[in-house]
DRENPAKE-662982 format. One record per residue (C-alpha): residue number from 1; x, y, z. Coordinates in nm, 3 decimals, always signed. Example, Ala and Ser with C-alpha at 12.3 -4.5 7.8 and 13.67 -1.06 7.14 Angstrom:
<nodes>
+-----+---------+---------+---------+
:   k :      xx :      yy :      zz :
+-----+---------+---------+---------+
:   1 :  +1.230 :  -0.450 :  +0.780 :
:   2 :  +1.367 :  -0.106 :  +0.714 :
+-----+---------+---------+---------+
</nodes>
This chain:
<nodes>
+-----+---------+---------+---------+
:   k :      xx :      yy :      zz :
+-----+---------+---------+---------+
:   1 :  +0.000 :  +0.000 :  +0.000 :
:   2 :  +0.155 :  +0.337 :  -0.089 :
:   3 :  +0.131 :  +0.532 :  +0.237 :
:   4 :  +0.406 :  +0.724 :  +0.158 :
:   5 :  +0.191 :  +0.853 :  -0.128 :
:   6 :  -0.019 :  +1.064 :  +0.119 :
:   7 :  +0.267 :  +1.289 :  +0.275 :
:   8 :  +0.424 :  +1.355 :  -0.072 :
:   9 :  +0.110 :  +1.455 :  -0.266 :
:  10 :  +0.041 :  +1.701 :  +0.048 :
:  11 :  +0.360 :  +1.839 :  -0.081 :
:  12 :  +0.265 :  +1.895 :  -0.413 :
:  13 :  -0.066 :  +1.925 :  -0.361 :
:  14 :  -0.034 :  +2.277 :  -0.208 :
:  15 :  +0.163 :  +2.373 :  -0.523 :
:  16 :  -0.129 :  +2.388 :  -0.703 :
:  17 :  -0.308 :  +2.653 :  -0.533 :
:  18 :  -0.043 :  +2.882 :  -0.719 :
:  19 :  -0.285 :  +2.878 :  -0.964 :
:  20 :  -0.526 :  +3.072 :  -0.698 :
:  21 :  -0.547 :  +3.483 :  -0.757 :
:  22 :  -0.348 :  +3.697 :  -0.515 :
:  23 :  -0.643 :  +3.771 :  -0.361 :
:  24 :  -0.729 :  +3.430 :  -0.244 :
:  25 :  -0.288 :  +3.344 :  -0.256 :
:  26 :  -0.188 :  +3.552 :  -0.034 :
:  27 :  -0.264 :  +3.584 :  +0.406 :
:  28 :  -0.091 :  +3.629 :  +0.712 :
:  29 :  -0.091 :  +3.258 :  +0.897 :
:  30 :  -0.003 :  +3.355 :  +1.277 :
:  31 :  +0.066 :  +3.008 :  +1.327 :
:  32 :  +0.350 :  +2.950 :  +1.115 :
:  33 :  +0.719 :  +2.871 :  +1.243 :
:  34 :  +0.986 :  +3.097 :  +1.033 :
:  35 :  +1.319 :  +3.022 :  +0.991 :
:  36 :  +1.581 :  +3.188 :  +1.168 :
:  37 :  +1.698 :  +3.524 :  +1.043 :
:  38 :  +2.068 :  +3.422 :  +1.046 :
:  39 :  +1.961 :  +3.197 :  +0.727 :
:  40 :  +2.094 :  +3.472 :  +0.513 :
:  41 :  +2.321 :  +3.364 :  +0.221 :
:  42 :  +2.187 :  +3.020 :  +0.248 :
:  43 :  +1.844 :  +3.102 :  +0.137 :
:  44 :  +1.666 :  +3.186 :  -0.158 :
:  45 :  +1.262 :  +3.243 :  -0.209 :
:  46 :  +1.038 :  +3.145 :  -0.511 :
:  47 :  +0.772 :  +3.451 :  -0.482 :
:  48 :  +0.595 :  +3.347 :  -0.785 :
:  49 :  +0.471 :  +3.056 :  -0.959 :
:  50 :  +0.758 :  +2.998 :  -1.158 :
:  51 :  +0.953 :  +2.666 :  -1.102 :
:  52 :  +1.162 :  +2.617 :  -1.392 :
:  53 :  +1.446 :  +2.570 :  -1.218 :
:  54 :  +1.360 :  +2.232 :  -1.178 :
:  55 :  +1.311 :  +2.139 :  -1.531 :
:  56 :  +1.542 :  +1.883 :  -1.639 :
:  57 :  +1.627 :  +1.788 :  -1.274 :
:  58 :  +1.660 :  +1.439 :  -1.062 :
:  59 :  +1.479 :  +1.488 :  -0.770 :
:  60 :  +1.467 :  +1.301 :  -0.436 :
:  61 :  +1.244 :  +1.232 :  -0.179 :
:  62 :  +1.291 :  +1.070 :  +0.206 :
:  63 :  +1.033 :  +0.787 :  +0.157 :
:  64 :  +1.051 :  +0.513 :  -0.085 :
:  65 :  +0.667 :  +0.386 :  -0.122 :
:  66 :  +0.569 :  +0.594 :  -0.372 :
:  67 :  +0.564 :  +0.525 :  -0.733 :
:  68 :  +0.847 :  +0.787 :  -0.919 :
:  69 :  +0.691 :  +0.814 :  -1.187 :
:  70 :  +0.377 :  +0.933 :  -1.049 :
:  71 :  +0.555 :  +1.160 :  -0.827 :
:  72 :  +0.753 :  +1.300 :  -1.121 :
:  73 :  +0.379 :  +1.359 :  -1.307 :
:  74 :  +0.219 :  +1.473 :  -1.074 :
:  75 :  +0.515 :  +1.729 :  -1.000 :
:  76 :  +0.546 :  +1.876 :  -1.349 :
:  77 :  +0.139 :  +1.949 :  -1.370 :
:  78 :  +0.079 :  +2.093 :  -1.070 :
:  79 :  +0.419 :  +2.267 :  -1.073 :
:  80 :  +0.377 :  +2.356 :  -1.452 :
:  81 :  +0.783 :  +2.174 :  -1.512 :
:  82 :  +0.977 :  +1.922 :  -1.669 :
:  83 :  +1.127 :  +1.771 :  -1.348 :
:  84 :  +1.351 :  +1.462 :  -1.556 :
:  85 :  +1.276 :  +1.193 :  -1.234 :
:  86 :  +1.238 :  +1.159 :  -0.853 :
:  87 :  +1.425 :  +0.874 :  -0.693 :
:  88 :  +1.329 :  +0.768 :  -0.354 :
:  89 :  +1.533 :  +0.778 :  -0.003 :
:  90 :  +1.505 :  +0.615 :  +0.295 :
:  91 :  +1.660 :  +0.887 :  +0.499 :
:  92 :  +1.753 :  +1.268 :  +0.523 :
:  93 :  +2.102 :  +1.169 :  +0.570 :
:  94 :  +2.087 :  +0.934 :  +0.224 :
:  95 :  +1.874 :  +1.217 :  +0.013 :
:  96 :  +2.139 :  +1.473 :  +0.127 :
:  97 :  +2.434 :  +1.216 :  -0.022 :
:  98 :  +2.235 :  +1.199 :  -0.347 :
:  99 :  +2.251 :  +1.560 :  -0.348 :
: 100 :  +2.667 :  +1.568 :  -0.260 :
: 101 :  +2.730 :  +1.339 :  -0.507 :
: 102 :  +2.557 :  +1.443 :  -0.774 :
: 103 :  +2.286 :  +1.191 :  -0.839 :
: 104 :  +2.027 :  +1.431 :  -0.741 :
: 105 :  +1.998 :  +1.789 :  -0.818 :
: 106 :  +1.704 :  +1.902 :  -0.526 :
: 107 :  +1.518 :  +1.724 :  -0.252 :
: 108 :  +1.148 :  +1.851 :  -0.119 :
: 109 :  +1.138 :  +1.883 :  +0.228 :
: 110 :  +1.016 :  +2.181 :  +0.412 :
: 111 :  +1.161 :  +2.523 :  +0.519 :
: 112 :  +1.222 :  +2.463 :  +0.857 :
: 113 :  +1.459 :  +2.129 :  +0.719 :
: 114 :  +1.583 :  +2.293 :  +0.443 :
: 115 :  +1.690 :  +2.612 :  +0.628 :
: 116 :  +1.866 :  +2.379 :  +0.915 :
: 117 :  +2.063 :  +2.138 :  +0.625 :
: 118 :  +2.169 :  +2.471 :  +0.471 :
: 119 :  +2.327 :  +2.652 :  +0.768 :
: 120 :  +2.553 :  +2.297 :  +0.811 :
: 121 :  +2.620 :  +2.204 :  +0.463 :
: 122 :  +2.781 :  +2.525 :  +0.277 :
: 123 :  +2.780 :  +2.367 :  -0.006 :
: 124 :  +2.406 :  +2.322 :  +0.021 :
: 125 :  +2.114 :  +2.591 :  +0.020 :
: 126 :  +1.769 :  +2.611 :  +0.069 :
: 127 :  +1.505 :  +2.727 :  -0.167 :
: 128 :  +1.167 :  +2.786 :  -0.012 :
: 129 :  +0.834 :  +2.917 :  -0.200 :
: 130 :  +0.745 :  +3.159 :  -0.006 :
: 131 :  +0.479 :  +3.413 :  -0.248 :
: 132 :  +0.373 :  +3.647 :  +0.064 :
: 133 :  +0.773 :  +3.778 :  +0.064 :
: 134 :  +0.671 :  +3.985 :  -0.233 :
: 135 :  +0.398 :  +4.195 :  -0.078 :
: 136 :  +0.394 :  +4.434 :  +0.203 :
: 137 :  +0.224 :  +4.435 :  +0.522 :
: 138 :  -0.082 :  +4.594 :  +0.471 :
: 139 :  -0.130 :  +4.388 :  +0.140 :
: 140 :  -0.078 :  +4.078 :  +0.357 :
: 141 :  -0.339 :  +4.213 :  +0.580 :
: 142 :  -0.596 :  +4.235 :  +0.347 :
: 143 :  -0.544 :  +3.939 :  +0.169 :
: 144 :  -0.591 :  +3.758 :  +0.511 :
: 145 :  -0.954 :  +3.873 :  +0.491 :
: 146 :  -1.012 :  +3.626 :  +0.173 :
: 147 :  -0.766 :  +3.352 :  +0.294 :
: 148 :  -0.605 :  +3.246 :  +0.590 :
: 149 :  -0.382 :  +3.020 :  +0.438 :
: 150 :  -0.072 :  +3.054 :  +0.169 :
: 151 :  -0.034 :  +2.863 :  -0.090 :
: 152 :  +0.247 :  +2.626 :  -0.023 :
: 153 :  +0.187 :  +2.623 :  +0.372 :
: 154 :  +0.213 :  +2.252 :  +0.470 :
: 155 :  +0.074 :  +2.151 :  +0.812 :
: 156 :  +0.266 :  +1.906 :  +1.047 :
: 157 :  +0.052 :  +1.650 :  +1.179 :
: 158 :  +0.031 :  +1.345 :  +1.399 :
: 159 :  -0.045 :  +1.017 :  +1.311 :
: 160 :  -0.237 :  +0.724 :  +1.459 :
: 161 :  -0.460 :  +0.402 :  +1.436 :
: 162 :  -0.810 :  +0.493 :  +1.358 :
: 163 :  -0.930 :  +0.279 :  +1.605 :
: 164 :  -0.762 :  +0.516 :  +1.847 :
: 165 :  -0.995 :  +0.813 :  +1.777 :
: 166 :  -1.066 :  +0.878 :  +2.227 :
: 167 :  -0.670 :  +0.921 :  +2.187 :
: 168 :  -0.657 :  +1.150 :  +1.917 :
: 169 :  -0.938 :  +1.343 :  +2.060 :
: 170 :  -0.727 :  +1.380 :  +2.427 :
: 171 :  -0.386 :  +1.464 :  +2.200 :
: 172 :  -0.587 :  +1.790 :  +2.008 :
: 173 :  -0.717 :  +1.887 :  +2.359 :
: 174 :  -0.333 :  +1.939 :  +2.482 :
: 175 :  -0.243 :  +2.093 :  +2.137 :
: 176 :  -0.573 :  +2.337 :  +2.178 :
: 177 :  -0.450 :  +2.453 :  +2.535 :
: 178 :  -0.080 :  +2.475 :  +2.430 :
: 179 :  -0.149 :  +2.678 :  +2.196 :
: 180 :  -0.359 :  +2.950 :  +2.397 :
: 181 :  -0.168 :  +2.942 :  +2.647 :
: 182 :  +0.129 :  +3.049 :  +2.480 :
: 183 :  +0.380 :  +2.759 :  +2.494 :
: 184 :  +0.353 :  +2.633 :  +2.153 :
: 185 :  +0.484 :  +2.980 :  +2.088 :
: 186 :  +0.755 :  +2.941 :  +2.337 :
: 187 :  +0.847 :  +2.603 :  +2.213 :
: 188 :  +0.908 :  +2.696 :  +1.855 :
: 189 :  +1.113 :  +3.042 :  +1.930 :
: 190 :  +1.338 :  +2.814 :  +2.139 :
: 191 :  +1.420 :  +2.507 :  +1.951 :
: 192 :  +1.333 :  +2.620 :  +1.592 :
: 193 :  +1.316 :  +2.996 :  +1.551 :
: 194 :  +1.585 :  +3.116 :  +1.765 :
: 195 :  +1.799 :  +2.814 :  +1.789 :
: 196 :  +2.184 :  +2.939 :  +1.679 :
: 197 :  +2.293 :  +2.786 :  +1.356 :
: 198 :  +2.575 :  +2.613 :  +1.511 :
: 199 :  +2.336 :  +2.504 :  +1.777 :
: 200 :  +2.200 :  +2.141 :  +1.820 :
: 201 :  +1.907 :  +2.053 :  +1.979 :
: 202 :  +1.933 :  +1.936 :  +2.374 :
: 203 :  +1.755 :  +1.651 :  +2.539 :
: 204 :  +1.467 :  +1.722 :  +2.722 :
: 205 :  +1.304 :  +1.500 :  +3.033 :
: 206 :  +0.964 :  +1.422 :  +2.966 :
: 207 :  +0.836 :  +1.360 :  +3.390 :
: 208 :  +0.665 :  +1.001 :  +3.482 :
: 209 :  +0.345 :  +0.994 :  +3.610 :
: 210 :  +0.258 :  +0.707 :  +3.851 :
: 211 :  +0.043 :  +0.434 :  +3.748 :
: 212 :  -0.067 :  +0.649 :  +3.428 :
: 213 :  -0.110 :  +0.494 :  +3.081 :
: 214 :  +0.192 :  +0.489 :  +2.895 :
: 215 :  +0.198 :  +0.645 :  +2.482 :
: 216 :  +0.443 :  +0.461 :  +2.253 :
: 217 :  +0.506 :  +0.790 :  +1.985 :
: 218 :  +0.752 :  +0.699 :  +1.752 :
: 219 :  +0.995 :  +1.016 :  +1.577 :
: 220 :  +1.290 :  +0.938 :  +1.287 :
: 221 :  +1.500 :  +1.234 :  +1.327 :
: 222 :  +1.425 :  +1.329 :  +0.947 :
: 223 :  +1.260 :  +1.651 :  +0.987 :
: 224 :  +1.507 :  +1.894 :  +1.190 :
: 225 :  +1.465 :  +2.051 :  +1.398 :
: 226 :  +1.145 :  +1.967 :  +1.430 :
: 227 :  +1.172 :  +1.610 :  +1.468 :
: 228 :  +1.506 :  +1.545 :  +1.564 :
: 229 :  +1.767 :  +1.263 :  +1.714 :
: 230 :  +2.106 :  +1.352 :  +1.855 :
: 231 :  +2.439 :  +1.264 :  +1.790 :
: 232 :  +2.391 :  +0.950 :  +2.064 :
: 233 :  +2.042 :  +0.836 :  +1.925 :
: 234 :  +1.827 :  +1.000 :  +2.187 :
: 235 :  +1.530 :  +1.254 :  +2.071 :
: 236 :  +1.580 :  +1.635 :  +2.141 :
: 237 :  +1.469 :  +1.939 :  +2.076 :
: 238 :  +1.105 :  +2.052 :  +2.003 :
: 239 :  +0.970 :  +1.677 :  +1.944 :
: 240 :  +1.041 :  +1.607 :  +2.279 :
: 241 :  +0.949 :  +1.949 :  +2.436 :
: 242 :  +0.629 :  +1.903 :  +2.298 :
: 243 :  +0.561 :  +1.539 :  +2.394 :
: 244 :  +0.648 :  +1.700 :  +2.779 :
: 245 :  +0.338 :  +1.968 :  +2.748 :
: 246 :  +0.112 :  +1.676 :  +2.597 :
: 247 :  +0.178 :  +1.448 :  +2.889 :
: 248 :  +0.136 :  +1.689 :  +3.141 :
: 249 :  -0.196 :  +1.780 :  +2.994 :
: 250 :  -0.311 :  +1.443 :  +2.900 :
: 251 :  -0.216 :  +1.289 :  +3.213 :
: 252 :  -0.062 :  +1.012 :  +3.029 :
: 253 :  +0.309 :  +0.839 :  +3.033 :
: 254 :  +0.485 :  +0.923 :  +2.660 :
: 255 :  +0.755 :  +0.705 :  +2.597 :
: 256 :  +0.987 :  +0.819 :  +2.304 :
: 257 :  +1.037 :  +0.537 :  +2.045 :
: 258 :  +1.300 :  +0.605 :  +1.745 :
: 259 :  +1.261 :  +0.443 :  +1.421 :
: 260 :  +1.274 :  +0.483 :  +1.073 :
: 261 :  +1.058 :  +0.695 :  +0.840 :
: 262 :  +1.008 :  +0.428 :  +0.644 :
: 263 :  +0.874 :  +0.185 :  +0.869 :
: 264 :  +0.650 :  +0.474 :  +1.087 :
: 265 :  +0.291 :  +0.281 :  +0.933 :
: 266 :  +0.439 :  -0.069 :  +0.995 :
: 267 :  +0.485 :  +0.015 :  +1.324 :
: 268 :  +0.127 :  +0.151 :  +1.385 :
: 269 :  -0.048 :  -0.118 :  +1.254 :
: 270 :  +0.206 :  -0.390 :  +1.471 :
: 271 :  +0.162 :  -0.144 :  +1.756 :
: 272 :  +0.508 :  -0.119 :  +1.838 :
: 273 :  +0.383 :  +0.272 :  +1.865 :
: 274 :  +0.113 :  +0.424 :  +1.894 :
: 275 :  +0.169 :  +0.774 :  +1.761 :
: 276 :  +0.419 :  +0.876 :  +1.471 :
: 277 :  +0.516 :  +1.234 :  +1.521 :
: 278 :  +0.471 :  +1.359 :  +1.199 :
: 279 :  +0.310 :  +1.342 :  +0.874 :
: 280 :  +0.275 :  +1.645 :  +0.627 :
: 281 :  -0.051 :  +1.751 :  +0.477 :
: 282 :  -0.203 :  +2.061 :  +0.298 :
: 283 :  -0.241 :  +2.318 :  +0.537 :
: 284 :  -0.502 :  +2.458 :  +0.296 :
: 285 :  -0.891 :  +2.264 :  +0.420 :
: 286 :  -0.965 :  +2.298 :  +0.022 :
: 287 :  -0.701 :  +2.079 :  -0.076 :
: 288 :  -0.746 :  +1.883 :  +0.207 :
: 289 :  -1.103 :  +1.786 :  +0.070 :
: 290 :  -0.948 :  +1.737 :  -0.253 :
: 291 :  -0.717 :  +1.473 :  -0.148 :
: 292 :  -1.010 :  +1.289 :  -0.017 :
: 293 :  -1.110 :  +1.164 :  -0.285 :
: 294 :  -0.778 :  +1.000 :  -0.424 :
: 295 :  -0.739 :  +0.674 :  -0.358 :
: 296 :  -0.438 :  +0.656 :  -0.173 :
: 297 :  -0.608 :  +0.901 :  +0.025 :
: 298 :  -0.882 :  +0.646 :  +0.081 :
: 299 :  -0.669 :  +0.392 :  +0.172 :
: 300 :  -0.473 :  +0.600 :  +0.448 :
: 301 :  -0.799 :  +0.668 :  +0.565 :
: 302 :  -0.911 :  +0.322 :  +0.644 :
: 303 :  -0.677 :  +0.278 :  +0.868 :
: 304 :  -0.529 :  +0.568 :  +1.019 :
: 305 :  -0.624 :  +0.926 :  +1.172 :
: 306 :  -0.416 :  +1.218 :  +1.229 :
: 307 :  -0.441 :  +1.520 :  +1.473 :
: 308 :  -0.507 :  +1.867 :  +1.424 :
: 309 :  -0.176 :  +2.060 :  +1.305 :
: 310 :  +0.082 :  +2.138 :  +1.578 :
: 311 :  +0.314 :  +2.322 :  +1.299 :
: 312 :  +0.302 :  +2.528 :  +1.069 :
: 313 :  +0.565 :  +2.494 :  +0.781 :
: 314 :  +0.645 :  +2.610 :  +0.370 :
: 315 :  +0.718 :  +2.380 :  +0.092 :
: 316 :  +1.069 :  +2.403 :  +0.014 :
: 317 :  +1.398 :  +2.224 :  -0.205 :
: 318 :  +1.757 :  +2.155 :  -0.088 :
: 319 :  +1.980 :  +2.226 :  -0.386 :
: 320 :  +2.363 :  +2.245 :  -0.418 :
: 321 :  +2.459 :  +2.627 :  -0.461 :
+-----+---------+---------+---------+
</nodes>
């Protein structure tokens, strides 16, 4: 079953609301993470719906259940290009080798990945669609009015067994309250916002709770800093922050489990976890609708749920400069 098909037509899904006037393109999202303002010389924006750049171009992409082709097709008509082929990863570390050694020319990940690979590869940079950069304030304000979402905003989900809908529900409660009361906030300036470049993420102690239920929440590490494992294997940073606020408000255990990307649905339907981290869909509800009704879609759907959004992020590309 191609799972894996899900997260990557989210990312190209959003793509297509380029199409979309300005009016309807363009908002101010309050609840998106930005990357950190000492990104400068590793950056570059796409402010318009132009993505020739990629014509002629090997692409890669972490997960290796979808079908290349497909990706590559469905790539070059919602992104109006000629991308050559796509050829599948199992891991940020092994997409960022294809890149080094020349066998791919851009991965799609998101901004918050891309900007973090950039600041510690020089010879990498990040390329992030990012259309409201070309408007000013007050135009962004007014757009909001007609749309609160960009086109190309991507929201960062959680996923588990649809059978475990009572622990979804109890999940979105502690996301709700964390973000009203201002931590969510808190927890993105410090580990993603206004985390140093040469900074790593640092472990953080998620506190027991006697004779509560214990979460199994499985994270890969392939979605810095947002989802990320240190240098000795153990989860840091915001993935682990968060999973501290949940438990506290959930009154339930979380233990950490890492494991790889690829095997994230494996492991949910063995229930060797019980909640993968993250999953990117459309942050857009119209899209969301629209991917309904394909049947990969479908499939996901029969067996698995996901949580409201706990991030915000942009679609973006790691190139070689």
């Amino acid at each position: 079953m191609n799972y894996n098909r899900f997260f990557l037509s989210a990312m190209i899904f959003t793509v297509i609301l380029l199409s979309t006037s300005l009016e309807n393109a363009l908002a101010q999202n309050t609840g998106e993470v930005a990357i950190p303002s000492s990104a400068a010389g590793t950056i570059e924006y796409i402010q318009k719906e132009d993505f020739s750049f990629l014509n002629g171009k090997t692409g890669t992409v972490i997960f290796d259940r979808w079908e290349e082709n497909n990706l590559k097709e469905l790539t070059n008509v919602s992104c109006k290009c000629k991308v050559e082929k796509f050829v599948n990863c199992d891991s940020l570390n092994d997409s960022l080798a294809m890149l080094k050694t020349g066998k791919a020319d851009f991965m799609l990940t998101t901004d918050i990945t891309a900007s973090y690979v950039a600041h510690r590869n020089p010879d990498l940079k990040a390329v992030i669609f990012d259309i409201s950069r070309a408007f000013t304030a007050e135009e962004l304000k007014a757009a909001n009015a007609v749309a609160p979402v960009e086109p190309g905003d991507l929201a960062i989900v959680m996923t588990l067994r649809k059978s475990d809908a009572a622990l979804r529900d109890s999940i979105n409660a502690a996301i709700k309250k964390i973000k009203e009361n201002g931590t969510m906030a808190e927890l993105e300036n410090k580990w993603i916002k206004e985390m140093p470049a040469g900074s790593e993420p640092a472990g953080v102690a998620i506190d027991k709770i006697e004779k509560a239920e214990t979460v199994y929440i499985g994270v890969s590490g392939d979605m810095p800093p947002l989802d990320y494992i240190a240098a000795d294997g153990k989860p840091a940073g915001y993935n682990v922050a968060l999973l501290a606020e949940i438990s506290k408000l959930t009154g339930k255990n979380i233990e950490v489990i890492s494991l790889d990307s690829k095997a994230r649905f494996a492991a949910l339907v063995s229930k060797k976890i019980d909640v993968f981290f993250w999953i990117v869909i459309p942050n857009d509800k119209f899209v969301q609708n629209q991917l309904k009704e394909n049947p990969d879609e479908k499939k996901f759907n029969e067996k698995f749920t996901i949580t409201e959004p706990h991030c915000v992020v942009k679609t973006a590309f790691i190139m070689k400069k």
